[in-house]
C-alpha positions in Angstrom: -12.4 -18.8 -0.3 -14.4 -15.4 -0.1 -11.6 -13.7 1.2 -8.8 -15.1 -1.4 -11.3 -13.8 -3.8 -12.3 -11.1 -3.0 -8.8 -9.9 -2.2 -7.1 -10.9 -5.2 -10.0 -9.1 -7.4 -9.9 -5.7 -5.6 -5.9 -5.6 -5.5 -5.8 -6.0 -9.1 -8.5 -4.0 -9.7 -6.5 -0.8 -7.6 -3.6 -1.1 -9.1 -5.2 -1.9 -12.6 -6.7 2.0 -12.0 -3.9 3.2 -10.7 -1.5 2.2 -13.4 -3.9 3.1 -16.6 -4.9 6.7 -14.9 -1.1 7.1 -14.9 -0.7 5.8 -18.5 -3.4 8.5 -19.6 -1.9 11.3 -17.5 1.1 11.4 -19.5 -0.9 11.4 -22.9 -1.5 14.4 -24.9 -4.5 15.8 -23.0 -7.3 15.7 -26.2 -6.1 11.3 -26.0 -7.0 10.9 -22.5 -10.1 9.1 -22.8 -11.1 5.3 -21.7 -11.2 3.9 -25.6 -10.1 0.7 -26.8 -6.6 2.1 -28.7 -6.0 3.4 -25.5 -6.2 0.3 -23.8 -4.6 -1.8 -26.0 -1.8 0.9 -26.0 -1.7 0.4 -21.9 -1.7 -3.2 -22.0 1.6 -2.6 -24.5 3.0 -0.1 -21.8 2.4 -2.6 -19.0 4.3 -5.5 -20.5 7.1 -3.7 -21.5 7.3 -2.0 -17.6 7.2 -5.5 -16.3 9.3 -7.2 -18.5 11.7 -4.3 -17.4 11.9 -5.5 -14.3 13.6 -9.3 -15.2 16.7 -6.8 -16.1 18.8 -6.8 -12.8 19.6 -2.9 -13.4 15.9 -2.0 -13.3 15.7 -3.6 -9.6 18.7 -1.5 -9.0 17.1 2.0 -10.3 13.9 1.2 -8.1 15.9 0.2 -5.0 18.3 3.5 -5.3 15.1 5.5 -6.0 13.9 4.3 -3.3 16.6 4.9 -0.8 17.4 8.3 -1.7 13.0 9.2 -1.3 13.1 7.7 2.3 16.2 9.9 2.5 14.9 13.4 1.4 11.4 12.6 3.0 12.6 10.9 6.4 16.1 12.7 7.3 18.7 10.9 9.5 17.8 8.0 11.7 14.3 8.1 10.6 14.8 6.5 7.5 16.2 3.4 9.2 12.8 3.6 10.7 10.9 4.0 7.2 13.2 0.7 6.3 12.6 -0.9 9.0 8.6 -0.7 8.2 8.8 -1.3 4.7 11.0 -4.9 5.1 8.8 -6.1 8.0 5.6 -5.2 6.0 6.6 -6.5 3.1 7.4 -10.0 4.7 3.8 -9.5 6.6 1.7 -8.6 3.3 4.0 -11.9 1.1 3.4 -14.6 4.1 0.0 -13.3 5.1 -1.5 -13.4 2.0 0.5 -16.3 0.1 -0.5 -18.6 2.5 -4.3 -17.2 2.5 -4.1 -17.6 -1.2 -2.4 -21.0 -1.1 -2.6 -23.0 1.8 -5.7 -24.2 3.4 -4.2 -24.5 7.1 -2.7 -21.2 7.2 0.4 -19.8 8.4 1.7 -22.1 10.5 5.6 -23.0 12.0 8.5 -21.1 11.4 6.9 -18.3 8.8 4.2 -17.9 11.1 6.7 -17.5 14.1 8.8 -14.8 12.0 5.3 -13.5 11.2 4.7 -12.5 14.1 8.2 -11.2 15.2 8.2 -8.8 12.1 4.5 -7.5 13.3 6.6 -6.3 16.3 9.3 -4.7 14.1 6.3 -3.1 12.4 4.0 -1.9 15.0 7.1 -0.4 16.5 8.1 1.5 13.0 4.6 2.5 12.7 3.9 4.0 15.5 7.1 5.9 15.6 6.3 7.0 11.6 2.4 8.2 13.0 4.7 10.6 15.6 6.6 11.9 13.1 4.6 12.6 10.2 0.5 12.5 11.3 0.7 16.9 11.6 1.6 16.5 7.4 -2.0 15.0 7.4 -4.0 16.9 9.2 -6.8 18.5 7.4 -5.5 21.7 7.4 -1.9 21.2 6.3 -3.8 18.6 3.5 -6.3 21.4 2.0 -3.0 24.1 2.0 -1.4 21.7 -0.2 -3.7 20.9 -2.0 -4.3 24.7 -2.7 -0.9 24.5 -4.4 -1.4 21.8 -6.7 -3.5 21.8 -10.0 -2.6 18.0 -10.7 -2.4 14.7 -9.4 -4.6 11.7 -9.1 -6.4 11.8 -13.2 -9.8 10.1 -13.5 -10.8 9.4 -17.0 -14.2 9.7 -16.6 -14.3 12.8 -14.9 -11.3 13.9 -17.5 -10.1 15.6 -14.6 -7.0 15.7 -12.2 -7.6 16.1 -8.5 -5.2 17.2 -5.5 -2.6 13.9 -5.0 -2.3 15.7 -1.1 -6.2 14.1 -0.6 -5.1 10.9 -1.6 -1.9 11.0 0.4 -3.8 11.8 3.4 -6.2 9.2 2.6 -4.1 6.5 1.8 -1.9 7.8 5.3 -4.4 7.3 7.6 -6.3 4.5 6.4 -2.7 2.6 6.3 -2.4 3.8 10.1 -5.5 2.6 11.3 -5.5 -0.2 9.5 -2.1 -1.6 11.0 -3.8 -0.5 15.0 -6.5 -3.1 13.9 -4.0 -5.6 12.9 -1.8 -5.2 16.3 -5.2 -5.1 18.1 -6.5 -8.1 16.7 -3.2 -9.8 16.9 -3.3 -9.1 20.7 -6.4 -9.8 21.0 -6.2 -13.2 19.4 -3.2 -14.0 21.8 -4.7 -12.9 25.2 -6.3 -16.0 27.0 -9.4 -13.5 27.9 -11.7 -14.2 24.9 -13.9 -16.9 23.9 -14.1 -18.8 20.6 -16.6 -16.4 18.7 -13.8 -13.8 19.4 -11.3 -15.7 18.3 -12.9 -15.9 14.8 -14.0 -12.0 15.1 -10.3 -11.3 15.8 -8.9 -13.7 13.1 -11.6 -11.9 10.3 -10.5 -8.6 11.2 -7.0 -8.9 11.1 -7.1 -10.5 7.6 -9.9 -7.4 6.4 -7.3 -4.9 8.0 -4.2 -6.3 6.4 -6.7 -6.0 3.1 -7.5 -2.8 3.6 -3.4 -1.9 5.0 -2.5 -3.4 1.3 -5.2 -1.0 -0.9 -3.3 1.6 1.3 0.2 0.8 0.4 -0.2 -0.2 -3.1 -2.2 3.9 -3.3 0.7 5.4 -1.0 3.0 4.2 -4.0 1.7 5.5 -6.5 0.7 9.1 -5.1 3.7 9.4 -2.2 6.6 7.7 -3.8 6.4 7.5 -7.8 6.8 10.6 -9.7 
């Protein structure tokens, strides 16, 4: 119950942040200011994005926009790799957490058994993703970007934009360690070498990771992949 609650709360409450900083970003500068016009102007904006999306053509724009970004960013076979992680994490994060949300038991039979074969597919991915892009992360490659750029990530408090190349390199490796903490625990879980308290350590952890993995996507998007 914690756990359902505590992850529903903080994934709204990301993307509610992420999605109203970018609503003020694109408002006249002298506007962007947490007020209640503004918010009632954002909850306007978000309807009408989401309602957007019961049109078949929007699903279309996103999933070309999408293709050609993995494209330009991950040339050649890697962007089968990029796929590859993106359809076996997104049936990870959808049966993980419906069935956290939802059922009592668990994930159990056949989803859990394709559950685990897409955690293959994307431990695989991911590691092969760390190999090609971690040295666009290191610190030093993060701060000469960010050297470069005068805008990104806007807090309205602050009425300030900072660096998105932080926050890409944040959201990078926390999504990197978080999914060797999954395929740890999920290893760890199936090894006949641990006793019942680690069990239930190993079963904690990997939902926290795939919690924290999520916060990490759901940033990633907005400061990677949408313009």
């Amino acid at each position: 119950m914690f756990f359902g609650i505590t992850s529903v709360l903080l994934i709204i409450a990301l993307n509610l942040r992420l999605t109203f900083g970018r609503f003020l970003k694109h408002l006249p500068e002298p506007e962007r200011e947490i007020s209640a016009d503004n918010f009632k102007e954002y909850i306007n904006w978000i309807v009408r994005w989401k309602l957007s999306f019961l049109r078949l053509k929007t699903w279309d724009r996103a999933l070309d926009y999408l293709i050609n970004w993995a494209k330009k960013e991950y040339p050649g076979w890697a962007a089968w790799v990029f796929y590859g992680l993106v359809l076996s994490y997104a049936y990870l994060a959808l049966s993980g957490f419906i069935f956290a949300w939802f059922v009592p038991r668990g994930l159990f039979g056949f989803p859990l058994l394709l559950h685990v074969a897409a955690g293959a597919l994307y431990a695989i991915c991911l590691t092969i993703i760390l190999f090609i892009k971690a040295r666009v992360y290191l610190p030093d490659k993060v701060a000469e970007k960010a050297s470069k750029e005068s805008s990104g990530f806007y807090c309205p408090f602050l009425r300030k934009s900072w660096p998105r190349p932080y926050f890409q390199a944040a959201a990078f490796w926390v999504f990197v360690l978080a999914g060797f903490l999954l395929a740890s625990s999920t290893l760890g879980s199936m090894l006949p070498y641990f006793n019942y308290p680690a069990q239930i350590f190993f079963f904690h952890l990997h939902r926290w990771s795939a919690l924290a993995s999520v916060l990490a996507a759901c940033l990633a998007i907005d400061v990677m992949i949408v313009e």
